[in-house]
N, C-alpha and C positions, 0 to 999 in steps of 0.2 A: 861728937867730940866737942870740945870747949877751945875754943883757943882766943888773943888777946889780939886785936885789929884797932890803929889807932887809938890806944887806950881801952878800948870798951872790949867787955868779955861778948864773943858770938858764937852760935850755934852752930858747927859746922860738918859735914860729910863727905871724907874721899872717896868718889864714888867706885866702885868694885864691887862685884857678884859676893867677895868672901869677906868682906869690908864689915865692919859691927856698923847695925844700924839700928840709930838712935830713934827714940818713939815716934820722932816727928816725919823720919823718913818714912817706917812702916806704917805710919797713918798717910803718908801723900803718895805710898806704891799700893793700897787698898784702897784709897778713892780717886786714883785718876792723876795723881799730880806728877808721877814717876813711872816712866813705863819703859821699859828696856827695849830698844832698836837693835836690833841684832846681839852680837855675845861682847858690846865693848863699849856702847851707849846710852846713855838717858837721854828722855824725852821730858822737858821739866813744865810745866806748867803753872806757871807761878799765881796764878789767881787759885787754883785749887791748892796750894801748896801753904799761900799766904795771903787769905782772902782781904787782911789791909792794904794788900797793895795793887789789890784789882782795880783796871783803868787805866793804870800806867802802861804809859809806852816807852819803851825802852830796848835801845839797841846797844849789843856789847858785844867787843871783837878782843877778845883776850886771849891770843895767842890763835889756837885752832879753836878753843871754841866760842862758837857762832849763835847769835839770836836770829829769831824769825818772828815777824810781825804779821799775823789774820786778821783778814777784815771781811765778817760776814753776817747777813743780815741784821747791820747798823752796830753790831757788839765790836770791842777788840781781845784779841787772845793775845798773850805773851808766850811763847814760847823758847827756850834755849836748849841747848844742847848740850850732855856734860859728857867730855871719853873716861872711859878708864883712866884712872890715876889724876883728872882732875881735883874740884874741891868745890861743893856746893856749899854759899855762907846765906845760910838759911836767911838769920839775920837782916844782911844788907841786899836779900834778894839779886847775889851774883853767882857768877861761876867763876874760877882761877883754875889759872895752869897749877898743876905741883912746883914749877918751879919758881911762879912769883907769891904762892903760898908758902914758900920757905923764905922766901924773902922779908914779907908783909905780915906773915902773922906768926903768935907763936902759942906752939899749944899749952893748952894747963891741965887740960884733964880729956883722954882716949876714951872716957864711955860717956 
């Protein structure tokens, strides 16, 4: 979906099993970037997801969800975690609650 954050148009995905997803999502849940934790979960991987922003570390506490920072043989992984009814913004490489998604952004276009 499209929606309008700080002026700029972004890429973005409420995450859900029944949720439409956009090419980018099924290109990062067929190579690794997205991978469902139980029936209510993502596992986000953002260097597969969004190989410009590999490197980055970065920790985000937006409500319930949570980043987690790997450090193993000298690499680093970003990982976060997105529940049901959150909102992955591809874009700015974050995760949001739905309800400061309603806040913060506003959609322009659902596919």
């Amino acid at each position: 979906m499209k929606a309008i954050y700080k002026g700029k148009e972004v890429d973005v995905w409420q995450v859900g099993r029944n949720s439409f997803q956009p090419n980018w999502v099924k290109h990062a849940f067929s190579h690794g970037g997205l991978c469902w934790i139980g029936s209510d979960k993502v596992k986000i991987y953002w260097p597969a997801i969004n190989p410009s922003k590999k490197g980055i570390i970065r920790t985000i506490l937006n409500g319930i969800s949570a980043s987690f920072v790997g450090i193993s043989g000298g690499g680093v992984a970003v990982y976060d975690i997105g529940f049901e009814g959150d909102v992955i913004d591809f874009t700015n490489s974050k995760v949001v609650t739905a309800e400061k998604f309603a806040k913060k952004y506003r959609v322009v276009s659902e596919e």
